[in-house]
C-alpha positions as CSV (number, residue, x, y, z in Angstrom):
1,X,0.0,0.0,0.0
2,X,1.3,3.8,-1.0
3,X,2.0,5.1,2.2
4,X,1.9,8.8,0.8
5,X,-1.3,10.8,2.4
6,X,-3.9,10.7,-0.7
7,X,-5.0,14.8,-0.2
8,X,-1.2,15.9,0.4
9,X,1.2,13.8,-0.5
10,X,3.1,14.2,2.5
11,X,4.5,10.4,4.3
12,X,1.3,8.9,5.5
13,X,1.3,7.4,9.5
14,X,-2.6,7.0,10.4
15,X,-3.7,4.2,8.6
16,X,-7.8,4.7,7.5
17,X,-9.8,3.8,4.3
18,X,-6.9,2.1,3.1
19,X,-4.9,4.7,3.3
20,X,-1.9,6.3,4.9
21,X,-2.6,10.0,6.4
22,X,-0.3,12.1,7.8
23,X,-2.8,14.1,9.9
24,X,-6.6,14.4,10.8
25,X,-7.3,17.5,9.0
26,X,-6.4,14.9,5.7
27,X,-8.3,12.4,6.9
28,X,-11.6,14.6,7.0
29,X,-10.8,16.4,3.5
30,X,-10.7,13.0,2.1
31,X,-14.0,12.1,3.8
32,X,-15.8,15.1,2.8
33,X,-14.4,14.7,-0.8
34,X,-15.7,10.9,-1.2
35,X,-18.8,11.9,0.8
36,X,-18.0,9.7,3.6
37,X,-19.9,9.6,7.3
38,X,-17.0,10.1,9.7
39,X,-16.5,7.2,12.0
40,X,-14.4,6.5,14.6
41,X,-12.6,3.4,12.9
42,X,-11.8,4.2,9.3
43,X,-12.0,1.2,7.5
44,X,-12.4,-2.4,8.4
45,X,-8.9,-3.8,7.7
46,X,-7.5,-1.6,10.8
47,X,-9.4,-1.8,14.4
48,X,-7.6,0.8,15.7
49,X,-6.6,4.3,14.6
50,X,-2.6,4.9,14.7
51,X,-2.4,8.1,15.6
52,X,1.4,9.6,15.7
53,X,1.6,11.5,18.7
54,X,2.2,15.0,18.1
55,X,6.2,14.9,19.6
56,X,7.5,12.8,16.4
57,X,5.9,15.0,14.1
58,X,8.3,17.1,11.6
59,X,7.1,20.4,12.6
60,X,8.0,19.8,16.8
61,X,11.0,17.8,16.5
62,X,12.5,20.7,13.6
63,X,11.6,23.4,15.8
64,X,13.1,22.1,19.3
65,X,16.1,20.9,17.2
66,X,16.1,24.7,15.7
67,X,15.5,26.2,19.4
68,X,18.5,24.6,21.1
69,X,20.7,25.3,18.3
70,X,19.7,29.1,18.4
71,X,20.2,29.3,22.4
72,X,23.6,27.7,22.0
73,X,23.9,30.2,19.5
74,X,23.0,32.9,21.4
75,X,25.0,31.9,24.4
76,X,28.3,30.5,22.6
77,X,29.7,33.8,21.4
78,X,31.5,31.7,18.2
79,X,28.2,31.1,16.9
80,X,26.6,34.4,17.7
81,X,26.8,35.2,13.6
82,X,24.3,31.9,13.4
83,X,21.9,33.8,15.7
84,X,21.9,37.1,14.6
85,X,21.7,36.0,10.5
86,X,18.8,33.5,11.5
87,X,17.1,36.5,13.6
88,X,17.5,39.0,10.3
89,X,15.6,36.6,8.4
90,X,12.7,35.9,11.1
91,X,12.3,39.6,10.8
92,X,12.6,39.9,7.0
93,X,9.5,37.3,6.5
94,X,7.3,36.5,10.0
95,X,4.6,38.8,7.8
96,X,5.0,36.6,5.0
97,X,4.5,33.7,6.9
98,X,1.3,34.4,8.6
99,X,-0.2,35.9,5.2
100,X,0.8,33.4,3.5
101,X,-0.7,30.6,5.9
102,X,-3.5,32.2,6.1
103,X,-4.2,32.3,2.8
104,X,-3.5,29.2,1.9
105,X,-6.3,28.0,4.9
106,X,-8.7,29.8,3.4
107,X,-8.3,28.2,-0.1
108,X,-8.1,25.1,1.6
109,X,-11.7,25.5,3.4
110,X,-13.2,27.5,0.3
111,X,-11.9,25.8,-2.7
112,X,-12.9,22.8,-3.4
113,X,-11.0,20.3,-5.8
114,X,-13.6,19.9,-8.8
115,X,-13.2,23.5,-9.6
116,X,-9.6,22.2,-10.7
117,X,-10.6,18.9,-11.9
118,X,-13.5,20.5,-14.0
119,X,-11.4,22.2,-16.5
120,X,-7.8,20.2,-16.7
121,X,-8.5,17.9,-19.0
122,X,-9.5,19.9,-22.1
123,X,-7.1,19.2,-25.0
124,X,-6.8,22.8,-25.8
125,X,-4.6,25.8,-25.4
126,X,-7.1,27.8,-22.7
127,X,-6.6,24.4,-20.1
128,X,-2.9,25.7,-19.9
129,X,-4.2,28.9,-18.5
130,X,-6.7,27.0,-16.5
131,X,-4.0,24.7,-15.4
132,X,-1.7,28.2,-13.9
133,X,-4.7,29.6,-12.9
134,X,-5.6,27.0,-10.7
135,X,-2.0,26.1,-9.6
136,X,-1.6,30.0,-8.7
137,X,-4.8,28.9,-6.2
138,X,-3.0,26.2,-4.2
139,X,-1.3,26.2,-0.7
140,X,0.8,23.2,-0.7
141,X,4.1,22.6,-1.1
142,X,6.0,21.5,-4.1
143,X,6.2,17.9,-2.4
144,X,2.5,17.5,-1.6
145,X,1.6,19.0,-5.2
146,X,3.2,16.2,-6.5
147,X,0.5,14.0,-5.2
148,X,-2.3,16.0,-6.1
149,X,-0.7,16.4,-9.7
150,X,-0.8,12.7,-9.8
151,X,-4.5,12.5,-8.3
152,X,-5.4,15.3,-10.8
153,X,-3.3,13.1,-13.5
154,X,-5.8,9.8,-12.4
155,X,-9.1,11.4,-12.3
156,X,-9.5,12.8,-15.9
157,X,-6.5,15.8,-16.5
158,X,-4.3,15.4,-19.6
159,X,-0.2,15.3,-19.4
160,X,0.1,18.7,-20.6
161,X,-2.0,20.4,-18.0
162,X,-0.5,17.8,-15.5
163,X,3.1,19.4,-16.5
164,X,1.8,22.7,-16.6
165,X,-0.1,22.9,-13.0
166,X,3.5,21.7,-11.4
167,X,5.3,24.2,-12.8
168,X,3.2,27.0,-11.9
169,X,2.2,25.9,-8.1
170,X,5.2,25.4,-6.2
171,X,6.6,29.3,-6.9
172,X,3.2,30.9,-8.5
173,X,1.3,30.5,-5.7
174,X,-0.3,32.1,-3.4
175,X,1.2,31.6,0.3
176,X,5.1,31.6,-1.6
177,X,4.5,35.1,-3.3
178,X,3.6,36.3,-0.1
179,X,7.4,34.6,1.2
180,X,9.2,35.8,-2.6
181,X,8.0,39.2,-1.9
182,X,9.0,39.5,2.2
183,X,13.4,38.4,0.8
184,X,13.1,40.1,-2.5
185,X,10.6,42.8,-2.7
186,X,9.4,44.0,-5.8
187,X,11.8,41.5,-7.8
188,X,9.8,38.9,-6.6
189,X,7.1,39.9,-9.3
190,X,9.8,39.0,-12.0
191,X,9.8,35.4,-10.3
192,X,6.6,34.8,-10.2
193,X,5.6,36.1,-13.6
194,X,8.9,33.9,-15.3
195,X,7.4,30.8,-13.5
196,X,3.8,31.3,-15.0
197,X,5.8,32.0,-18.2
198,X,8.1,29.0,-18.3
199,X,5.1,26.4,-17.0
200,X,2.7,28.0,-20.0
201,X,5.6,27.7,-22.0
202,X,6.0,23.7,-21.2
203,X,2.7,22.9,-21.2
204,X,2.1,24.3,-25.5
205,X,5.5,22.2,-26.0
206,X,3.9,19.1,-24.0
207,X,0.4,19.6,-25.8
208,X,2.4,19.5,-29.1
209,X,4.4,16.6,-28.2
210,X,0.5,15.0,-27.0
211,X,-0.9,15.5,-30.3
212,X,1.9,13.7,-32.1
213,X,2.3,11.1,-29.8
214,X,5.9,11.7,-28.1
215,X,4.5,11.8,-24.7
216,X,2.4,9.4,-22.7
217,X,-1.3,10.6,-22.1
218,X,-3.8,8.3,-21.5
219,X,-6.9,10.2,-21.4
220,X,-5.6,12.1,-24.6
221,X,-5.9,10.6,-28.4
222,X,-4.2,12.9,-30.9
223,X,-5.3,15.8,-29.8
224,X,-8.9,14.2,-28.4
225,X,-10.9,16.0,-25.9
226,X,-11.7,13.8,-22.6
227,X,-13.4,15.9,-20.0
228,X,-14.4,14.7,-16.8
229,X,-17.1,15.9,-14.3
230,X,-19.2,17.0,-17.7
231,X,-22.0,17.7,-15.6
232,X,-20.5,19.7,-12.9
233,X,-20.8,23.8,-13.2
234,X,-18.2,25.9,-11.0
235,X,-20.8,28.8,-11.2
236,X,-24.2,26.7,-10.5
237,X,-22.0,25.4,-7.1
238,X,-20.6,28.6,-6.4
239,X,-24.2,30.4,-6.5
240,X,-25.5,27.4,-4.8
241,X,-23.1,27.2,-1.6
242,X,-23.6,31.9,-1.5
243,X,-27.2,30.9,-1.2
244,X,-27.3,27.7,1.1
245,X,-24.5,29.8,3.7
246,X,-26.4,31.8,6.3
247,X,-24.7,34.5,7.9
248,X,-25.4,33.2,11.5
249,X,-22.7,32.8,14.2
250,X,-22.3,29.3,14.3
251,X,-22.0,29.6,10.6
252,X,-19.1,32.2,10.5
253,X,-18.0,30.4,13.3
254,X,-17.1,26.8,11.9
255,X,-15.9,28.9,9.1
256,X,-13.4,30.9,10.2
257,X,-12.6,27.4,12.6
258,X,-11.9,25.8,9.2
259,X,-9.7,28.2,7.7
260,X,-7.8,27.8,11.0
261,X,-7.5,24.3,10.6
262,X,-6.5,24.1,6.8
263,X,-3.6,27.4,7.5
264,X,-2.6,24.8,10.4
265,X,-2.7,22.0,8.1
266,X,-0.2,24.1,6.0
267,X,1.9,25.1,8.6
268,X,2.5,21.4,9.6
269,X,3.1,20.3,6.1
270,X,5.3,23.4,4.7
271,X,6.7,25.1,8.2
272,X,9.8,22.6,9.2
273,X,11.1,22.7,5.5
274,X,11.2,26.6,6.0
275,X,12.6,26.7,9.0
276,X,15.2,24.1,7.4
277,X,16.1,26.2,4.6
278,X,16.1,29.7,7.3
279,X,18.9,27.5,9.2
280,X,21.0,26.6,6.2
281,X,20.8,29.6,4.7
282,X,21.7,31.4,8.2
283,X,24.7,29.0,8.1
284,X,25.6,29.8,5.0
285,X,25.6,33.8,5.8
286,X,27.8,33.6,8.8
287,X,30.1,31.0,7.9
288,X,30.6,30.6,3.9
289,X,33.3,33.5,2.8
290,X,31.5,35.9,0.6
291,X,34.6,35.2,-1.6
292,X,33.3,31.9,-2.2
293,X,29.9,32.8,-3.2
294,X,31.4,35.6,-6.0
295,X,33.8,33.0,-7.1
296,X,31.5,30.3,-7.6
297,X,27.8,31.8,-7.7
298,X,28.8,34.9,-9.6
299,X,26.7,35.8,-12.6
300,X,28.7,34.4,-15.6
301,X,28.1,31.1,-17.4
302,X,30.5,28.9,-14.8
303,X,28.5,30.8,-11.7
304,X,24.5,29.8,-13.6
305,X,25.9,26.4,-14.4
306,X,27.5,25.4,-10.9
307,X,24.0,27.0,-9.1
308,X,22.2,24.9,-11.5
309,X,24.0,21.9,-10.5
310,X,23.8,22.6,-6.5
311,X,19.7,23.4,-7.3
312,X,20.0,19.6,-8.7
313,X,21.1,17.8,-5.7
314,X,19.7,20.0,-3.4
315,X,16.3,18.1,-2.1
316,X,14.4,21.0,-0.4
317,X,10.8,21.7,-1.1
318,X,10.2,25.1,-2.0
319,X,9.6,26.8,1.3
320,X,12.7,25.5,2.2
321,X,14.8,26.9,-1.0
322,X,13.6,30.5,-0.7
323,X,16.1,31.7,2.0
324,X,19.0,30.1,0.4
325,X,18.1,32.0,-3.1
326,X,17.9,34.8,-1.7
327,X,21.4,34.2,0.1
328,X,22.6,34.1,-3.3
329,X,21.1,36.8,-4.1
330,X,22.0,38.7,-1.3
331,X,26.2,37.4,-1.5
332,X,26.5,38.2,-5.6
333,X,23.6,40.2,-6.5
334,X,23.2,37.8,-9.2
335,X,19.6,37.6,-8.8
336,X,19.7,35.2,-12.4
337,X,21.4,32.8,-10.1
338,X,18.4,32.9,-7.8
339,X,16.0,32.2,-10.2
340,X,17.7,29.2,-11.8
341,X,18.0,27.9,-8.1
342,X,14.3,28.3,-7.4
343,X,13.4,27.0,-10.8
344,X,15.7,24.5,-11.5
345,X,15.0,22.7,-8.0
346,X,11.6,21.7,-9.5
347,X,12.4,21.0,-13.0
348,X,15.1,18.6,-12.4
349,X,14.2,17.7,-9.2
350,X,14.4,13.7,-8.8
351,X,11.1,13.3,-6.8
352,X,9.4,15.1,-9.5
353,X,10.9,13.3,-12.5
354,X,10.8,9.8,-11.0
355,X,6.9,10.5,-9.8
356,X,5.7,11.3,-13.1
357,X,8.2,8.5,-15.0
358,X,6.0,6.1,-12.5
359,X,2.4,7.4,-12.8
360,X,2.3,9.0,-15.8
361,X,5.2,7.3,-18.0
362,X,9.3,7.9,-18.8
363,X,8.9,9.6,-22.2
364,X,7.1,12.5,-20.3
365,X,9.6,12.2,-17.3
366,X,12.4,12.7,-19.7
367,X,11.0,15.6,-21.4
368,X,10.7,17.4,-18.6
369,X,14.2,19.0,-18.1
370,X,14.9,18.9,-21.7
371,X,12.0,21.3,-21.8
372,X,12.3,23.2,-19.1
373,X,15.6,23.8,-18.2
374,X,16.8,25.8,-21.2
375,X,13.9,28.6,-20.5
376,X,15.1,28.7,-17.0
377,X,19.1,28.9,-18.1
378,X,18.0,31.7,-20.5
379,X,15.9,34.1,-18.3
380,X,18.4,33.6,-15.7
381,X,21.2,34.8,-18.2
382,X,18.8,38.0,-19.0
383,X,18.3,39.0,-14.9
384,X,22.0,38.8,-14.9
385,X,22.4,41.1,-17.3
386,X,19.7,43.5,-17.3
387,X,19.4,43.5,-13.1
């Protein structure tokens, strides 16, 4: 049995409707999306629900790890520069953070799947738009949109808008502007727009490559239309729930409850990778010569193709990459070099390339840094130069 949580994606420890979940809140969006009755056993083949108690999660063992290192830090006057470039970025992005978060809970209580599966599996150019559109809308990370990419994949959307949808999520949507924009201010525009760019980009490229066979698409023949949830209208169920919501207490109540609950959610899932990434790239600030940086990450050809290999091996979801690019940044100026190592960490990333090779098939796997990482070598060139 997959042991990756069915709504997330994230590793899966409670055990229900033969599933893994990683956390309640999962557990009840899968109910409420299959229509199921909650219970207090989840499926017959487990009499017991495993429930991981809350010390071993990620999120608690990251942040008392991250709390005695900072105390030491603060204490241990060798490591003092670890405090004080850890503290610089806390204050660069808390308002990020919480924005973000909350954001992303109420898009999680408000927005519900089939708005995205309605209109992803159109063999046409508007389901690319659709597919950015609606990956600008989501609040997970770039780990746990892998598994709804996949779910999207299973349930009726074609390769193209598959392809397109991760592109555009992990650094086009909402909660990580909100974090772009708190390290790089107004340049965090240029990142967002060049990631809608590059996935609309990919997606054309991968609907041309549907149409004449060259990628895998089941639910696509030659170009053939195969939309699911036909009978299903986003504006019928969006006038329906505005007129079945009553503006009572209880009702604004459970609400504003469940937006809590989904940003929570979120911060579970997304948090400990950013607080990961804050420490590394803290690291890196007080301890890595800035001579290495210029040598090595400067913008020229050798410093775009050495941060492109580093984005490569680097496995940290996209929370967790942000403070390191903008260390790079913030060391060369080379803001190129940031982009290609926000960008390139998805593209090529092996988790990625090896979960669509599996589910959706190797020729569309392959194509995916052939694709992709060209755009992102040649817009990083142009920042260089023109920034």
């Amino acid at each position: 049995m997959d042991k990756n949580c069915p709504i997330c994606g994230m590793k899966g420890t409670i055990q229900a409707y033969d599933h893994y979940f990683c956390s309640e809140h999962c557990i009840r969006k899968y109910e409420k999306e299959h229509k199921i009755q909650h219970e207090k056993h989840h499926c017959s083949s487990c009499s017991t629900e495993k429930k991981v108690p809350w010390y071993k999660e990620r999120l608690y063992i990251i942040t008392f790890i991250t709390t005695i290192i900072l105390i030491l830090s603060y204490f241990i006057e060798i490591l003092n520069p670890l405090f004080n470039a850890f503290v610089d970025y806390l204050k660069l992005i808390w308002w990020a953070i919480l924005i973000g978060f909350l954001i992303g809970g109420i898009i999680d209580y408000f927005i519900p799947k089939e708005y995205i599966e309605k209109y992803l599996s159109r063999h046409r150019k508007r389901t690319i738009i659709y597919s950015i559109i609606f990956g600008f809308l989501m609040s997970a990370c770039s780990h746990g949109i892998l598994a709804i990419a996949m779910e999207l994949y299973k349930k009726g959307a074609n390769t193209s808008s598959v392809i397109a949808f991760l592109l555009a999520s992990p650094w086009a949507n909402l909660p990580i502007t909100f974090l772009l924009f708190g390290f790089f201010g107004l340049k965090a525009a240029l990142i967002v727009v060049s990631a809608l760019i590059v996935a609309v980009i990919t997606g054309l490229i991968y609907q041309a490559l549907e149409r004449k066979g060259l990628v895998e698409c089941r639910h696509c023949e030659m170009g053939e239309d195969h939309p699911v949830l036909t009978d299903f209208s986003i504006i019928n169920d969006v006038k329906k729930r505005l007129d079945n919501f009553k503006w009572t207490a209880k009702n604004i109540k459970t609400a504003i409850i469940g937006t809590f609950n989904g940003s929570w959610a979120l911060t579970k899932m997304v948090m400990w990778w950013l607080i990961i990434g804050m420490l590394m790239a803290a690291f890196a600030r007080a301890y890595v010569p800035h001579d290495w940086f210029t040598a090595y990450m400067a913008p020229t050809a050798l410093g775009l193709a050495i941060t492109l290999f580093f984005a490569t091996i680097i496995e940290v979801c996209s929370e967790g990459s942000s403070p390191l690019a903008f260390e790079i940044y913030s060391q060369t100026g080379a803001f190129g070099n940031s982009f290609i190592f926000l960008m390139a960490g998805v593209a090529t990333d092996y988790t990625e390339i090896g979960l669509i090779w599996q589910n959706v098939g190797k020729k569309s796997a392959l194509w995916l840094p052939i694709i992709t990482v060209p755009q992102i070598l040649l817009l990083g060139y142009l920042f260089n130069i023109f920034l």
